[in-house]
C-alpha positions in Angstrom: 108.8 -64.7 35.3 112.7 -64.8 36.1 115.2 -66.3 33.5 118.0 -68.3 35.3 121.3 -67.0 34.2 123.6 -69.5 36.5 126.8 -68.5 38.4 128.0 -65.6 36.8 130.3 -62.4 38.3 127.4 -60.2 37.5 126.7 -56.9 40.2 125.5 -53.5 39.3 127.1 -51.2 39.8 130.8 -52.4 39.4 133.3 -49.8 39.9 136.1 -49.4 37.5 139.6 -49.1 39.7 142.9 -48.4 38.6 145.2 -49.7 40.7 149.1 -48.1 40.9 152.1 -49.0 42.6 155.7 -48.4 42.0 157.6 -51.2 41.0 161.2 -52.0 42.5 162.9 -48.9 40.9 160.4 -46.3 41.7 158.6 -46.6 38.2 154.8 -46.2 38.6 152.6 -48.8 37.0 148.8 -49.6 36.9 146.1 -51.7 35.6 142.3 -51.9 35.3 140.3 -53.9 37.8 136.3 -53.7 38.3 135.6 -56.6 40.7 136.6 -55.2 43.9 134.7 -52.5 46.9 134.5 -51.5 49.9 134.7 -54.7 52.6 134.7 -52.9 55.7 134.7 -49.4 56.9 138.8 -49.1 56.3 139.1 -52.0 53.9 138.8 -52.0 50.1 139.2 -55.5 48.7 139.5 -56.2 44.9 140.2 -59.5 43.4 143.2 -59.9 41.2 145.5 -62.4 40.0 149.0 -63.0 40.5 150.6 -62.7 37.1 149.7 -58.8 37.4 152.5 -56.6 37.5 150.9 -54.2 39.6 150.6 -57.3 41.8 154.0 -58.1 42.5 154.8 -54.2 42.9 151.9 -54.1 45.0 153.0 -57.1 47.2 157.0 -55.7 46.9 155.7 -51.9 48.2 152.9 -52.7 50.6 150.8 -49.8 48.9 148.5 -48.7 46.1 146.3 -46.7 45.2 142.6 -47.1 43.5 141.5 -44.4 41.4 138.2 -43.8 40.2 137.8 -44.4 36.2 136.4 -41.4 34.8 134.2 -41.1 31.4 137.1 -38.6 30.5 139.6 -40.7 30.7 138.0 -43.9 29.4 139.7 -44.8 26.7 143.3 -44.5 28.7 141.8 -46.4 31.7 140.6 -49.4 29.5 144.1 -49.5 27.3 145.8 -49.9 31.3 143.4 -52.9 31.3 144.2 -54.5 27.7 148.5 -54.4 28.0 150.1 -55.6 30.6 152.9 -53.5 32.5 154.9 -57.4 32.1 154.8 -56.5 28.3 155.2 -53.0 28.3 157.1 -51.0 30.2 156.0 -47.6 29.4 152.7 -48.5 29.8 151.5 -45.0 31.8 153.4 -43.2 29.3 151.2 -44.7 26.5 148.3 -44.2 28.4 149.1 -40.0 28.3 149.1 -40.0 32.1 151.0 -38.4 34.7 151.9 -39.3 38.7 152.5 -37.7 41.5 154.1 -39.5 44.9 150.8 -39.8 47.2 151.3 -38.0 50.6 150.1 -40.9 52.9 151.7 -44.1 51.3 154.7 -45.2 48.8 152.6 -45.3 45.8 151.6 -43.0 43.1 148.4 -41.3 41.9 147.6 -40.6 38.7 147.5 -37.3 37.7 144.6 -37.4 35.0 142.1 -39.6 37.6 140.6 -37.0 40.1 139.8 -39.4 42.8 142.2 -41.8 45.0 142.3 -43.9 47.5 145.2 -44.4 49.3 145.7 -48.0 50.6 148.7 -49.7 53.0 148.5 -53.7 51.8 146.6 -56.1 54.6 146.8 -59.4 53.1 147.1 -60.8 49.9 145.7 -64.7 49.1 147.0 -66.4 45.7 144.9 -68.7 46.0 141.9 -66.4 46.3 143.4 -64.1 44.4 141.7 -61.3 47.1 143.7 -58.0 47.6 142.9 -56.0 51.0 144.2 -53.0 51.4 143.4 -50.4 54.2 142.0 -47.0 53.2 144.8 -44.8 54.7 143.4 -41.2 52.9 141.0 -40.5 50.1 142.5 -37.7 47.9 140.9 -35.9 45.3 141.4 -32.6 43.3 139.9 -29.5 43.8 138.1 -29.5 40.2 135.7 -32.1 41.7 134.7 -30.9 44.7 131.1 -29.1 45.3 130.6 -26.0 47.3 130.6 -27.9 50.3 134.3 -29.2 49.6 133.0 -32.9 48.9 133.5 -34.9 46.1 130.7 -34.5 43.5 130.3 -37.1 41.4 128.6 -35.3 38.6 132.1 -33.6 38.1 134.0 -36.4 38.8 131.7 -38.9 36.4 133.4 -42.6 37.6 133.0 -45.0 35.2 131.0 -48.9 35.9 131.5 -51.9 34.4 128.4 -53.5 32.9 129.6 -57.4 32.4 126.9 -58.1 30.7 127.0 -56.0 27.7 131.3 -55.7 28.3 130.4 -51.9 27.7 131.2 -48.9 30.1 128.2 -46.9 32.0 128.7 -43.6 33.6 126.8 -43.3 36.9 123.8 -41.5 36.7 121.5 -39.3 38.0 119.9 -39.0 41.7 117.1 -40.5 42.3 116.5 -40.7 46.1 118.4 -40.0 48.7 119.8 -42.7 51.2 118.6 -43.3 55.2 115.5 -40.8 54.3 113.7 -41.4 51.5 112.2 -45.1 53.7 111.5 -43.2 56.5 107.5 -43.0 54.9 107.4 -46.7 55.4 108.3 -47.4 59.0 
């Protein structure tokens, strides 16, 4: 038997992204945001509001980037997500991280989070509150890759969201493996 839980914003996984953009003086900011994925094959779409800071220097720059929350960097990616860069000004300096200008659009990556993706602005709705940015490049440093030069995420260990419980999971093992493993059924 199924228990009803109503409308709720519940998905598993949900991706922990950190948003960064550069504000009108070229001072990097970022913030936490976990409802947001891919939309279509060049399109990342994440829902947040208006009152972010990261908003308005997203909507003032026409770039961001999304980095993957890692388990090592946890506690840093969740503080980014409690204070708001409207409040607090060094907010990436509190958080212990470090930026670097991304190659492909004006906005910066953080140093500590392995994984980016590197996104020009689309189209921002207020009302809607639904960011869309196109994925220009995916970055990531070396220290993550496998012997195949792809990410890996064992090594890269991105954080999820679980709404639910408001805890953080690390994603886990493999357990099949995608457009083979249904094969034996057709």
């Amino acid at each position: 038997m199924r228990k009803n839980f109503g409308a709720k914003p519940w998905t598993y996984p949900q991706p922990v992204f950190i948003l960064a953009a550069y504000d009108e003086d070229g001072k990097p900011n970022a913030m936490n945001a976990a409802w947001g994925g891919i939309s279509d094959d060049q399109e990342l779409s994440l829902c947040i509001s208006a009152g972010h800071k990261t908003t308005a220097n997203i909507l003032a720059r026409k770039a961001f980037t999304v980095s993957m929350a890692t388990a090592a960097q946890l506690a840093a990616c969740d503080y980014v997500g409690i204070v708001s860069g409207n409040a607090e000004p060094n907010k990436l300096e509190k958080a212990g991280w470090h930026t670097t200008r991304a190659e492909t659009v004006d906005a910066p990556l953080i140093d500590e989070l392995p994984m980016a993706v590197e996104c020009r602005l689309v189209s921002y709705d207020p009302q809607s509150c639904r960011l869309v940015g196109e994925i220009v490049n995916i970055s990531a440093d070396e220290s993550v890759l496998d012997e195949n030069e792809k990410i890996d995420p064992a090594k890269l260990q991105p954080i999820t969201f679980d709404p639910i419980h408001n805890v953080y999971r690390v994603l886990g093992e493999v357990v099949g493996h995608a457009f083979k493993d249904g094969l034996q059924l057709k």
